[in-house]
C-alpha positions as CSV (number, residue, x, y, z in Angstrom):
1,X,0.0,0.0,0.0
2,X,1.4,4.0,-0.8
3,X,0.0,7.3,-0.7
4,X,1.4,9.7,-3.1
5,X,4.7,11.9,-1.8
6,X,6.2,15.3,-2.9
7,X,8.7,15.8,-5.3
8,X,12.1,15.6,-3.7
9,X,14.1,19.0,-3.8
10,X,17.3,18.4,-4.9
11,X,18.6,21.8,-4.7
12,X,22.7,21.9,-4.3
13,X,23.4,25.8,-2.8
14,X,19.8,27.1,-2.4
15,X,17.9,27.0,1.3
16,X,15.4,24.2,1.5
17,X,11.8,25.2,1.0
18,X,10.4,25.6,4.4
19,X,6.8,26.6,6.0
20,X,6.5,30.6,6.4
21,X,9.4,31.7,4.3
22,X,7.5,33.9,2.8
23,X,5.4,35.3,6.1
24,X,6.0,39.1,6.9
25,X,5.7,40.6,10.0
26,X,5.1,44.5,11.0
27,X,7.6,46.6,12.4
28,X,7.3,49.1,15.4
29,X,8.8,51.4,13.0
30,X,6.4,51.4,10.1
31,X,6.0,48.8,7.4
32,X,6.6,45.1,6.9
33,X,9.6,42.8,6.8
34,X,9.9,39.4,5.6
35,X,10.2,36.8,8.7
36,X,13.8,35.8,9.6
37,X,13.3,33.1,11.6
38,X,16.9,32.4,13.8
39,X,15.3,30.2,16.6
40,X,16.0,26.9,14.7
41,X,17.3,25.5,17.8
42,X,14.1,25.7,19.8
43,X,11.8,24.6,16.7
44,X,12.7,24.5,13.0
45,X,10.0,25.2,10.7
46,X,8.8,22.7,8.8
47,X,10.4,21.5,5.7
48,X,7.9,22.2,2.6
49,X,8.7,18.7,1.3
50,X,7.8,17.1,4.8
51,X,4.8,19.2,5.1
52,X,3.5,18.3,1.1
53,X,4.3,14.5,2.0
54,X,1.7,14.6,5.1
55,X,-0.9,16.7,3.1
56,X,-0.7,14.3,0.5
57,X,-1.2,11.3,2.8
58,X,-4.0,13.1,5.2
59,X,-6.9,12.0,2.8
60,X,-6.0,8.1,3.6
61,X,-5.3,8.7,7.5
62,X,-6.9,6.0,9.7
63,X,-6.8,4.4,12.8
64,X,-3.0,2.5,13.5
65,X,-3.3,-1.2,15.0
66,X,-6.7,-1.5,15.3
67,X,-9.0,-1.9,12.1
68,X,-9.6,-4.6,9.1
69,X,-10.0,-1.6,6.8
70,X,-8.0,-0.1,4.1
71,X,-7.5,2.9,5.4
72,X,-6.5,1.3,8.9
73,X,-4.0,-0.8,6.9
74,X,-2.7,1.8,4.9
75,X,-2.0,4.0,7.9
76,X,-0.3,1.0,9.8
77,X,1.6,0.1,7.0
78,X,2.7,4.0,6.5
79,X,3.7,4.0,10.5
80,X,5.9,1.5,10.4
81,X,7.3,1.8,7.5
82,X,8.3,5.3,8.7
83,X,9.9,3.3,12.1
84,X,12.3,1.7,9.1
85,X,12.6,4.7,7.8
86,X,14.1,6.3,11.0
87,X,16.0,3.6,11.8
88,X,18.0,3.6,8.6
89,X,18.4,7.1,8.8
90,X,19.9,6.6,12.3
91,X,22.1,3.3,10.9
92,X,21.1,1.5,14.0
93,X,21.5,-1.9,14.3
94,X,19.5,-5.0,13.6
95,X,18.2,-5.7,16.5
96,X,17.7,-2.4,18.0
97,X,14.4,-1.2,18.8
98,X,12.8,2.1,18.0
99,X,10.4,3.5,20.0
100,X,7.8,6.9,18.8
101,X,7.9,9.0,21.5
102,X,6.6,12.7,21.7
103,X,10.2,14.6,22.2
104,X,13.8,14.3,23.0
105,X,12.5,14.9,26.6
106,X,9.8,11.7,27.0
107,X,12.3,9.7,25.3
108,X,14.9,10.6,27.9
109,X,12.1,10.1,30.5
110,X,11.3,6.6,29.0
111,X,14.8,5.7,29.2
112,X,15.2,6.4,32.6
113,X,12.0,5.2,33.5
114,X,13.8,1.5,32.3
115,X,17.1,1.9,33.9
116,X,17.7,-1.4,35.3
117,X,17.4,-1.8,39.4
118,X,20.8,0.1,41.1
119,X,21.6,1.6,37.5
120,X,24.2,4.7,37.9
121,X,23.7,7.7,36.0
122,X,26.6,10.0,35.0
123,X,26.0,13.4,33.0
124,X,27.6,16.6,32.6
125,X,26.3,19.9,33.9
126,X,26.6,21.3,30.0
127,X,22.9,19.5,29.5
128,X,20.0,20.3,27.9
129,X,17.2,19.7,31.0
130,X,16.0,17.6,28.8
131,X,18.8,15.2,29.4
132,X,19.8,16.6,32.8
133,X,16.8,16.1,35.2
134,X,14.8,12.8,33.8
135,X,17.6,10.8,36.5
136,X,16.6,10.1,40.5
137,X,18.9,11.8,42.5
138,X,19.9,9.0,44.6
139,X,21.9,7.1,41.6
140,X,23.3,10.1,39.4
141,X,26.8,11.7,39.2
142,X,26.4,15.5,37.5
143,X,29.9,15.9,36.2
144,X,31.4,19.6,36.2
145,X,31.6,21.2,32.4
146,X,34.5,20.2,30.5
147,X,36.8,23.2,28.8
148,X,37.7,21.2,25.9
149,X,36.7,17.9,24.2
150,X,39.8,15.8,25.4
151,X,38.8,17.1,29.1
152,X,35.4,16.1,29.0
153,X,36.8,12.1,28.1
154,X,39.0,12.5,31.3
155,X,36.3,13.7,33.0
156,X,34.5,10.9,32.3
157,X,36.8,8.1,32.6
158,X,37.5,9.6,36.2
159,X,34.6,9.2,37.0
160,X,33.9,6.2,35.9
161,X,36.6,4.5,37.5
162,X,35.4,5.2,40.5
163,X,32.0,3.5,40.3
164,X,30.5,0.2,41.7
165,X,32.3,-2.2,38.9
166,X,29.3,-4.4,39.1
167,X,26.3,-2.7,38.9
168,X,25.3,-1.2,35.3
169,X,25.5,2.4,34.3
170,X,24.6,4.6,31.3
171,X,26.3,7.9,30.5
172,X,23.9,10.7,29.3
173,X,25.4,13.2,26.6
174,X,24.7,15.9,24.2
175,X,26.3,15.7,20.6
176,X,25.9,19.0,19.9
177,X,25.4,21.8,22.2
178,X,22.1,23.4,22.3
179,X,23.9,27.1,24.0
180,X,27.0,27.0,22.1
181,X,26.4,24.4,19.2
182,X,29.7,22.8,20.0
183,X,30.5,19.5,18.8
184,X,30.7,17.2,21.3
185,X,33.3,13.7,21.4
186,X,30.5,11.5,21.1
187,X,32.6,8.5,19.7
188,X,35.2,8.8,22.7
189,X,32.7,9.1,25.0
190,X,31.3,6.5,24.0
191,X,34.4,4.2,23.9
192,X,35.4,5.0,27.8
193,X,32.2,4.5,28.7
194,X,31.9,1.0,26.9
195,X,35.3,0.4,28.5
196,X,34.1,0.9,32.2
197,X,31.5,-1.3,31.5
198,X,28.6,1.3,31.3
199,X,26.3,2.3,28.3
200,X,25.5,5.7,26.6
201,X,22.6,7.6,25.3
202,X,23.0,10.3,22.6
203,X,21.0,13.5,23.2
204,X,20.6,14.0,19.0
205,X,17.9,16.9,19.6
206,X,20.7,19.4,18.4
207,X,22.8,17.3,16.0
208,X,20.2,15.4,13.5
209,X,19.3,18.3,12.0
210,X,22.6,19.2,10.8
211,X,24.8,16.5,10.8
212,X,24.2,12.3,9.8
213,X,24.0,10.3,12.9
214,X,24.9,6.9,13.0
215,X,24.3,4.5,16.2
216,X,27.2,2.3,14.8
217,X,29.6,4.3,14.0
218,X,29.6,6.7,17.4
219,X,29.2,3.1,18.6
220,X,26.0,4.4,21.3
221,X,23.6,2.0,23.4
222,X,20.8,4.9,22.1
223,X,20.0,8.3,20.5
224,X,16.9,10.1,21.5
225,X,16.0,13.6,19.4
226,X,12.9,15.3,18.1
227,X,10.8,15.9,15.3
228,X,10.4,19.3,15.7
229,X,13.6,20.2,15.4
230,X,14.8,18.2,12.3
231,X,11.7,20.2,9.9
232,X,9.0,17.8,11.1
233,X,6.1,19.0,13.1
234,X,3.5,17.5,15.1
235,X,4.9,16.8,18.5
236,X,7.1,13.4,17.8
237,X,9.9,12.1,19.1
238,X,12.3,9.1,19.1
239,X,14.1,6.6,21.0
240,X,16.2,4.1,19.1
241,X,18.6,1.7,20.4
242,X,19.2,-2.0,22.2
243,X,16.4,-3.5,23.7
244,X,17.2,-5.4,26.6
245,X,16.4,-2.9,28.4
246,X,13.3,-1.5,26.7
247,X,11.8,-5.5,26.9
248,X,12.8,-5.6,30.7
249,X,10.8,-2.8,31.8
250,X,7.5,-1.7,32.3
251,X,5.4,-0.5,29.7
252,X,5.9,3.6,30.2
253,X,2.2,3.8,30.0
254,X,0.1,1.1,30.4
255,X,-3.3,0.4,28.1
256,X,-4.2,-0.6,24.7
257,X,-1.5,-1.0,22.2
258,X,1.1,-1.6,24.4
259,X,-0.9,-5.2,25.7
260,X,-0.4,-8.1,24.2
261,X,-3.2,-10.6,26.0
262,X,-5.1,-9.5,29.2
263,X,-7.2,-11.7,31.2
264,X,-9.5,-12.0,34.4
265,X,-8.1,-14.0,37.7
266,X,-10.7,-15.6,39.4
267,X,-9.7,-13.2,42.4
268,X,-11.1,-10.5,40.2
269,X,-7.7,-9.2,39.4
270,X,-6.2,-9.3,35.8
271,X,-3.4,-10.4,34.4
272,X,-1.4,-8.8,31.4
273,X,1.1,-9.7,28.9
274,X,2.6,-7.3,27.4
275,X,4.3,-6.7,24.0
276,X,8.1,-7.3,23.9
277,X,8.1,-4.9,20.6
278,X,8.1,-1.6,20.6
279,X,5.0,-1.2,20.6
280,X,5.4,-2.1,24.8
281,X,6.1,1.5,24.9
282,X,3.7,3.1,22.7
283,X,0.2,2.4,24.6
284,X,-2.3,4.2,23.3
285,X,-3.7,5.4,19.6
286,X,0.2,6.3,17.8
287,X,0.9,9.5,15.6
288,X,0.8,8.4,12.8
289,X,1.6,11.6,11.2
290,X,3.8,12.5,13.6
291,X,5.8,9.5,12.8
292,X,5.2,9.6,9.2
293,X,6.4,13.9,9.3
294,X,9.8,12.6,10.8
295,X,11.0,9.6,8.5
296,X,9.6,12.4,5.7
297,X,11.9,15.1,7.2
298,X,14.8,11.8,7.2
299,X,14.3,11.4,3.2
300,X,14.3,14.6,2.5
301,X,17.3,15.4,4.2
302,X,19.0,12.5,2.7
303,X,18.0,13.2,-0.7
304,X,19.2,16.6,-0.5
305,X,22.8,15.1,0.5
306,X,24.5,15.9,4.1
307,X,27.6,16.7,2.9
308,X,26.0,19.7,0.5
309,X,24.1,20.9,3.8
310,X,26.6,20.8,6.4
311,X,28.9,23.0,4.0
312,X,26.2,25.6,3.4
313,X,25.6,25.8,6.9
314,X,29.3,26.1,7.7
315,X,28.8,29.1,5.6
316,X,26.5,31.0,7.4
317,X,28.4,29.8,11.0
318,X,31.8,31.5,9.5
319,X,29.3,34.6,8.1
320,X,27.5,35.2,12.1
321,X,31.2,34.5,13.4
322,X,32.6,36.8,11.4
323,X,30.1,39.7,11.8
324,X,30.2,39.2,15.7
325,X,33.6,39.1,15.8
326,X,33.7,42.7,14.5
327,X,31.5,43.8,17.2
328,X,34.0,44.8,19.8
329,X,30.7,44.8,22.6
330,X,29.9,40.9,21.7
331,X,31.2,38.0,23.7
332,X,30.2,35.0,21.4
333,X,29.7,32.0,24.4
334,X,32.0,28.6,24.4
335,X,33.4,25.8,26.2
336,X,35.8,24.5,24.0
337,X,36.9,27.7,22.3
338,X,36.4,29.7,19.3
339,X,37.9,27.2,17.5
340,X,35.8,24.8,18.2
341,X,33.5,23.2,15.5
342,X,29.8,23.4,15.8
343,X,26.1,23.7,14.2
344,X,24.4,26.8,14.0
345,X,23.9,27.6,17.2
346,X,25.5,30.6,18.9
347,X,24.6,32.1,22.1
348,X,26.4,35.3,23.0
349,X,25.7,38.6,25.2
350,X,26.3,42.3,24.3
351,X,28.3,44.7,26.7
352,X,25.5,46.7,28.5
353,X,22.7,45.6,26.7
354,X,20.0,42.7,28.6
355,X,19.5,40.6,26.4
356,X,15.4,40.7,26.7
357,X,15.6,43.8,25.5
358,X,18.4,43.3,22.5
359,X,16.2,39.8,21.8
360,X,13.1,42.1,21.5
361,X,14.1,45.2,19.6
362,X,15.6,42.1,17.4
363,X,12.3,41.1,16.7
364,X,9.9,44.5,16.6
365,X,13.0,46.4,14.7
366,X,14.2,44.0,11.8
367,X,11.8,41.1,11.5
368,X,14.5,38.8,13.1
369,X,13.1,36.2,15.7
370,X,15.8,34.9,17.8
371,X,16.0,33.8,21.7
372,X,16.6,35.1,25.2
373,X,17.6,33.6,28.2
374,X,19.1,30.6,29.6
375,X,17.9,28.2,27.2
376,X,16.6,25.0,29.4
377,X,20.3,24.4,30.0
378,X,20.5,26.8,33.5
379,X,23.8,25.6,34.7
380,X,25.8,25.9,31.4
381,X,24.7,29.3,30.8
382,X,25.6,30.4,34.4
383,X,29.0,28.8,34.0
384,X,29.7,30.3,30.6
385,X,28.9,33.6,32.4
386,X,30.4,33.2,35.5
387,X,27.0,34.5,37.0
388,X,24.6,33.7,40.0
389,X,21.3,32.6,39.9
390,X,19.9,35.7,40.0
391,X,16.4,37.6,38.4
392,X,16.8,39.1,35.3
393,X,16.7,42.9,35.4
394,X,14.1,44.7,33.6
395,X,14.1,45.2,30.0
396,X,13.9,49.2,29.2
397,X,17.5,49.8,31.0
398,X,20.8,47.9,30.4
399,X,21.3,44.6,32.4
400,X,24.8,45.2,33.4
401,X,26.9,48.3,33.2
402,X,30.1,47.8,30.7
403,X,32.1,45.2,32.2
404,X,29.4,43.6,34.0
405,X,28.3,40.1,34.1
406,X,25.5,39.4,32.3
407,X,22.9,37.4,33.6
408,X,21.0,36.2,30.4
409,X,22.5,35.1,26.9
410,X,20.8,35.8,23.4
411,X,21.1,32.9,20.9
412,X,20.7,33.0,17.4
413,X,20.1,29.3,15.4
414,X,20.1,28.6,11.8
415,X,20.0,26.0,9.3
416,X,18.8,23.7,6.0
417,X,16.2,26.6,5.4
418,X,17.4,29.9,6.3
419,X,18.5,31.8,3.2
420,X,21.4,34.2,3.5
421,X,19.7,37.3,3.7
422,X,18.4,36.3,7.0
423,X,21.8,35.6,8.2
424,X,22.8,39.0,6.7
425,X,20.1,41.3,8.0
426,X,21.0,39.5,11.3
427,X,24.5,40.7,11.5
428,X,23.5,43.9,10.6
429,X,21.2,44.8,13.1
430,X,23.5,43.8,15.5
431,X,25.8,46.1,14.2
432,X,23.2,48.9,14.3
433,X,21.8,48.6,17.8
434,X,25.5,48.1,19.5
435,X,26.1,51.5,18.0
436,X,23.1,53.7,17.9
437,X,21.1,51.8,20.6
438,X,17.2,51.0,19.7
439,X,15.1,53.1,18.4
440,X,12.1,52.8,20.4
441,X,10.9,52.5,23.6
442,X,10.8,49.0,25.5
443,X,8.9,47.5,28.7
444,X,8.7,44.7,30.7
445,X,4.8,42.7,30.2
446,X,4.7,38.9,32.0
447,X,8.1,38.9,32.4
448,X,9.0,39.5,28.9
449,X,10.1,42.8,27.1
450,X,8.0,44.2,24.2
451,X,7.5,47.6,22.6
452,X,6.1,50.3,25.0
453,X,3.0,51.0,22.6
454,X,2.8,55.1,21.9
């Protein structure tokens, strides 16, 4: 059974076609602007092709699992199909398991939900709370940030040669920063935790978008990322990797779907046998389309060839580097250095400016949506600028006086879709608020700053 697809775009050096590339937005100053959308890190819009793919499918959609009909076939046929899809997109091995989940954050949260009795956890303060808090307390290490790749291996072997030898362990890390869009050393990670006897979960939210991923050749037990942020929309997520662990657990919600046989005791109780599939952790009625979105976002970024997209995007990382780095004011944030390779993400904070308020004359200014704060990844940012936990000051005044910490970063996040100009108009404006300052007025509404109206 098929439903028809889109066209694949095969363009070499052009942007891929995504959803609102051609939205405007007003500006506080008179007129309109097209959108420059630079918050690809939080969610990336949604790749045209991905987005034609499920329109094409939606007149077929029907129930996953459950029903004798066509349609019902059709869509369990299209679901996991897309499961293969993923999981050759991943390169994971043959008998790892792949579970749909709704985010990189309930696919951490499912993982740790089927950590094995005793299991020690180890992960670095540099997380993404996504992969920082799902762990109890009582059985994880939080190791201090690394200031270079080699560092965070030593880290790591440390503190792994310290543990219990006996009892099993899983080492949680990033593989590409979601602050500073660093690279992490996901393959020697992997191999000192493999040679401590412990296991490793890739947090791929940040790096599937912009680089290939492959469970065998980082050699890790897992990768969990999200649909959201690799052009596919719809609320999906994945987990993918060896099942021993997955099959030992209990079902992360229990109910229809995830139930194999269930029958009355004559105590009145019942009894249950679950699936030892995936399908043990996917109780309830699936997404279908949210599963079918993300192996669509997977072909299409396949199709249009890795290699062509991670050099384009290394084109507008050397572009926002370069414009920053003439900006005397801007501190563009990092671990491992300036030299460091990464995606494009950069966080960085201007000399007297809060960033609320250089995020939002950003936006109401130039058309340029970007993000504030401390990006669900609290401790990094406060290590990267050596600052307290402390409330953000209010937006119409400058956060810090020259010199100052700063209490808040501003990060700007690009990739497969966003055309030059965006990247341009970006730099720019940067240029043009360090040295004239904003042109209008700004206050402080729920917490956030927007344009004082009048």
């Amino acid at each position: 059974m098929s439903v028809p697809t889109a066209a694949a775009d095969r363009s070499v050096c052009a942007p891929l076609p995504v959803l609102g590339r051609d939205v405007t937005v007003p500006l506080v100053t008179g007129g309109e602007v097209g959108y420059a959308a630079l918050d690809y890190a939080a969610s990336a819009p949604a790749l045209q092709r991905v987005w034609d793919d499920v329109a094409a499918y939606a007149p077929y959609y029907g129930s996953v699992h459950r029903g004798a009909g066509y349609l019902s076939q059709l869509s369990t046929d299209l679901f996991e199909n897309a499961r293969r899809t993923v999981a050759e997109f991943l390169d994971c091995r043959a008998d790892d398991q792949l579970v749909f989940t709704r985010s990189t954050t309930d696919s951490l949260n499912l993982l740790a939900a089927a950590l094995p009795e005793d299991c020690q956890v180890f992960v670095f303060e540099t997380e993404h709370h996504a992969s920082l808090l799902p762990w109890k307390d009582a059985r994880v290490s939080y190791l201090d940030a690394p200031r270079t790749p080699r560092q965070a291996v030593l880290t790591l072997e440390r503190a792994l040669a310290d543990r219990d030898p006996h009892g099993p362990a899983l080492v949680c890390v990033t593989g590409a920063s979601n602050v500073t869009g660093e690279l992490w050393p996901v393959r020697e990670l992997a191999a000192a935790a493999h040679a401590h006897g412990a296991r490793i979960v890739l947090d791929a939210a940040q790096l599937a978008p912009h680089h290939p991923v492959s469970v065998q050749d980082l050699d890790v037990d897992w990768v969990a990322f999200s649909g959201h942020k690799l052009y596919a929309p719809f609320g999906s997520g994945v987990l993918a990797g060896r099942a021993d662990w997955l099959t030992a657990a209990d079902p992360y919600l229990a109910g229809g779907g995830a139930s194999r046989k269930v029958t009355r005791r004559a105590d009145g109780g019942v009894d249950v046998e679950w699936h030892e599939s995936a399908a043990r952790h996917e109780a309830g009625s699936p997404n279908v389309i949210g599963a079918y979105s993300i192996a669509a976002a997977c072909k299409a970024l396949t199709e249009a060839g890795f290699d062509t997209l991670v050099a384009r995007e290394q084109h507008l990382v050397d572009t926002v580097r370069a414009g920053l780095a003439d900006v005397p004011e801007v501190r563009v944030l990092s671990l491992f250095g300036d030299d460091a390779p990464r995606v494009g993400v950069l966080s960085f904070v201007v000399d007297g400016w809060n960033s609320s308020h250089f995020a939002a004359a950003l936006s109401a200014e130039y058309g340029i949506g970007v993000r504030d704060g401390l990006f669900c990844a609290h401790p990094l940012v406060r290590t990267l600028l050596d600052s307290a936990p402390e409330a953000q000051g209010e937006c119409g005044a400058p956060e810090a006086a020259p010199g100052e910490k700063s209490l808040n970063a501003i990060r700007v996040s690009f990739g497969a879709g966003t055309p030059d100009e965006h990247i341009e108009r970006f730099v720019t404006a940067v240029r043009e608020l360090v040295a004239d300052g904003a042109r209008w007025s700004y206050r402080t509404e729920n917490g956030r700053c927007v344009p004082a109206l009048g």
